[in-house]
C-alpha positions in Angstrom: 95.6 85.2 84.5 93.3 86.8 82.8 90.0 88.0 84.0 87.7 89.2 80.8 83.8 90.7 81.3 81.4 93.1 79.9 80.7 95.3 82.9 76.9 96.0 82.8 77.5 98.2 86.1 79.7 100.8 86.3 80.0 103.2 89.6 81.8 106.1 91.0 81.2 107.2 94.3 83.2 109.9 97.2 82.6 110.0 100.5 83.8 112.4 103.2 84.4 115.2 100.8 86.2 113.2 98.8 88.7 112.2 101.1 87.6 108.4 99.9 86.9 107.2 96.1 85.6 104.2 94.7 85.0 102.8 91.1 83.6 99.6 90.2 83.1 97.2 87.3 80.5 94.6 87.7 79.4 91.9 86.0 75.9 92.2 86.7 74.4 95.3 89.2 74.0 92.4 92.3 73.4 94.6 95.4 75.1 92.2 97.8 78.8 92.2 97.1 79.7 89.8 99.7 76.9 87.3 97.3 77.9 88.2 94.0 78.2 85.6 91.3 79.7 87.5 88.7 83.0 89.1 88.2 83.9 92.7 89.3 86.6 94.6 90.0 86.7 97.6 92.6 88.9 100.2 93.3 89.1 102.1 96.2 91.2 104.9 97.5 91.6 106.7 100.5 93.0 110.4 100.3 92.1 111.1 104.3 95.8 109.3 105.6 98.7 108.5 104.1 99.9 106.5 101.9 97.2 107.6 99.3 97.7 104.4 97.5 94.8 102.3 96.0 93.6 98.7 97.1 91.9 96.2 94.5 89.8 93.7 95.2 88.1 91.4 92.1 86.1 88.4 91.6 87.0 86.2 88.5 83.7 83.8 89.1 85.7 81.5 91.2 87.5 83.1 93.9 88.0 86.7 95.3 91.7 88.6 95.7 93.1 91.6 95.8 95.8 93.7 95.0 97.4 97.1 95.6 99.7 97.9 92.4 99.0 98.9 88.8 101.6 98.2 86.4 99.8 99.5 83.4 96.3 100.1 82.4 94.3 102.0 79.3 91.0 103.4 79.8 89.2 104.5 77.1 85.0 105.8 76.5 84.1 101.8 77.0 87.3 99.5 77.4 89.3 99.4 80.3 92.5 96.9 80.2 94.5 97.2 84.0 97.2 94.7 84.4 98.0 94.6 88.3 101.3 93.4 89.7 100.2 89.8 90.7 100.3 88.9 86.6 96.5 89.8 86.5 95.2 91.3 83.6 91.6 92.8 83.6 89.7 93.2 80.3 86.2 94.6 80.8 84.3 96.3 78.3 80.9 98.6 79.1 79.2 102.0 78.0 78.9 104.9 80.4 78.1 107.8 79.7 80.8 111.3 79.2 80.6 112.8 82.8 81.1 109.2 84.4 83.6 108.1 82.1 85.6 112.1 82.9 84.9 111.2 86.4 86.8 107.7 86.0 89.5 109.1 83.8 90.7 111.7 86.3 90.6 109.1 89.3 92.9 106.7 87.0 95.3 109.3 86.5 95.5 110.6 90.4 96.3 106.6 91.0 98.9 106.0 88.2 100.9 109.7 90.3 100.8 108.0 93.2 
């Protein structure tokens, strides 16, 4: 399946010293994720314990799921395509800015090591 948006909100946030990451794509910038109509896809990761291994959880506008494996992605300035190892294949294009887009480049490639 594929799930294909233009992400008008893009985030990266740490917490705990950066012992936990997050990135999102969204749809729209809806501030209650648990009442969001619109597709996202978020990635978090948790550095504190072991395994330091990413977990996914998307909405496709119909239903919400998850997933916890990359099998390939490309990031680039505004395109990111992620296929995940449940046959989903995310294609969501936005514009960020240099520092975020550095910020989100590094965190993809500290997830792809792991």
């Amino acid at each position: 399946m594929n799930i294909i948006f233009d992400a008008k909100e893009v985030s990266y946030d740490e917490a705990i010293d950066g012992d936990i990451v997050q990135v999102s794509f969204a749809q729209d910038d809806h501030d209650d994720i648990l009442e969001n109509p619109y597709k996202y896809l978020f990635i978090s990761v948790n550095y504190e314990f072991p395994p330091f291994e990413p977990t996914f959880e998307w909405y496709d506008g119909k239903k919400y799921g998850g997933s916890d494996l990359i099998i390939d992605y490309t990031f680039q300035v505004d395109h990111l395509m992620m296929q995940l190892d449940n046959n989903l294949v995310f294609d969501i294009s936005f514009k960020i800015g240099k520092p975020l887009f550095e910020k989100i480049n590094q965190f993809f490639r500290n997830i792809h090591k792991t």
